[in-house]
C-alpha positions as CSV (number, residue, x, y, z in Angstrom):
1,X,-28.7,8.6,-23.8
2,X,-28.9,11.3,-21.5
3,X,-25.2,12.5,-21.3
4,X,-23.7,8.6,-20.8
5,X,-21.8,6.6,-22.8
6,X,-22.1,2.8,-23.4
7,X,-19.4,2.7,-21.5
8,X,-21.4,4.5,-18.5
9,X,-24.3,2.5,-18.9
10,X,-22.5,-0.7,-19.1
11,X,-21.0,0.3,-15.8
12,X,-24.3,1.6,-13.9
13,X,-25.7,-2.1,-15.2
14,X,-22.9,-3.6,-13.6
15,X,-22.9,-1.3,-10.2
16,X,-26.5,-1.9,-10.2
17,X,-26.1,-5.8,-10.4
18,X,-23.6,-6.4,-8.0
19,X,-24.6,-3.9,-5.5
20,X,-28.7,-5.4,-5.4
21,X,-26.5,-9.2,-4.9
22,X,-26.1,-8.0,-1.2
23,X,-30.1,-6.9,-0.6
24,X,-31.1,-11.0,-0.2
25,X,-28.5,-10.7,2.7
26,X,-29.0,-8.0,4.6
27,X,-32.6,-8.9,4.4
28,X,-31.7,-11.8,5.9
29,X,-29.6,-10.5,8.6
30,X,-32.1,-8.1,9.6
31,X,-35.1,-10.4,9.7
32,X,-33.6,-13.4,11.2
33,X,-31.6,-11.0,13.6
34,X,-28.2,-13.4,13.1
35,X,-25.3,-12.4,11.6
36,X,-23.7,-15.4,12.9
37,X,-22.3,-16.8,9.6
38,X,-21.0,-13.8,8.6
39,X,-17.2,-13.2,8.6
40,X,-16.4,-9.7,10.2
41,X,-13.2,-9.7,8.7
42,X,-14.7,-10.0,5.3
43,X,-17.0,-7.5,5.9
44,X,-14.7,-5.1,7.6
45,X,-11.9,-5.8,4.7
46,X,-14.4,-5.0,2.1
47,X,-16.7,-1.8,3.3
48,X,-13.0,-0.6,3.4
49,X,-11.8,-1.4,0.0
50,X,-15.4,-0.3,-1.1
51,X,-14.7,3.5,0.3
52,X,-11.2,3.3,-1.4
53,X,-13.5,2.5,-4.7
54,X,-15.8,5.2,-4.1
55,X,-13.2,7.5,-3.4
56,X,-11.6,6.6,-6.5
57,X,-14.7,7.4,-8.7
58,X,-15.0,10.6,-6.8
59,X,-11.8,11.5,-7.6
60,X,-12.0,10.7,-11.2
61,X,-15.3,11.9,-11.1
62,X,-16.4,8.4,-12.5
63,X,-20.6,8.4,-11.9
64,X,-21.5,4.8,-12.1
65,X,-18.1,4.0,-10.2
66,X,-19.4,6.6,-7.7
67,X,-23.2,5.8,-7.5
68,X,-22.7,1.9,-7.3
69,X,-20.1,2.1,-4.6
70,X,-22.2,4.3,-2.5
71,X,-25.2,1.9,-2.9
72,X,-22.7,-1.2,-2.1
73,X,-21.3,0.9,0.9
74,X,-24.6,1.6,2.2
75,X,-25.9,-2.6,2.3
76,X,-22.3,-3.8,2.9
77,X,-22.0,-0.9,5.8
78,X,-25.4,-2.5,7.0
79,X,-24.6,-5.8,6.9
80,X,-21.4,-4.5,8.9
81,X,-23.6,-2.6,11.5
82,X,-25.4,-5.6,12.5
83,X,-23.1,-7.8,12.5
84,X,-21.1,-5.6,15.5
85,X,-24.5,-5.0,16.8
86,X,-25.3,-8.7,17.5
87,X,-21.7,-9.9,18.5
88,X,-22.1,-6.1,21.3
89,X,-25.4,-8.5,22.4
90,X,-24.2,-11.8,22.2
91,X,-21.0,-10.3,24.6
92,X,-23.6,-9.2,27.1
93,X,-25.7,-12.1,27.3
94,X,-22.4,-14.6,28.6
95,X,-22.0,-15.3,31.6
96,X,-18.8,-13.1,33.0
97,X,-17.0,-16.0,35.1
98,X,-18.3,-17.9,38.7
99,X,-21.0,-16.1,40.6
100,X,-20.2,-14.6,43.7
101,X,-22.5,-15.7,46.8
């Protein structure tokens, strides 16, 4: 088993799982080019308590704690990317008040 326990694999199973559960969304996001029904405060609230997770698994030097939070980080931080990308555009794009003749 290469050095991992059940416990490990059981773990880099379940990192694996509910890390690939975002890739259907970002792909979405990034074809469509809407996050529009995506809460920010979600995202925002969750990318942080991922890095508290991964941080956590670094410090107890935890592998699939540590490999399955960096994957989830890296979609989730996407997700989170685009998300203040589009709302950046959608800020430009309104109008700013009456035009001045």
């Amino acid at each position: 088993m290469i050095g991992f326990s059940v416990a490990d694999w059981i773990g880099m199973l379940a990192g694996t799982l509910t890390t690939l559960a975002f890739l259907p969304q970002v792909l979405k996001a990034w074809r469509s080019q809407s996050t529009q029904d995506i809460s920010l405060g979600m995202f925002v609230a969750f990318c942080a308590g991922v890095i508290l997770w991964l941080v956590y698994g670094l410090l107890l030097r935890a592998w699939p704690v540590i490999l399955a939070n960096l994957a989830t980080l890296l979609l989730a931080g996407l997700i989170l990317i685009l998300k203040l990308k589009h709302l950046a555009d959608e800020k430009k794009r309104r109008p700013q008040g009456p035009a001045s003749e």
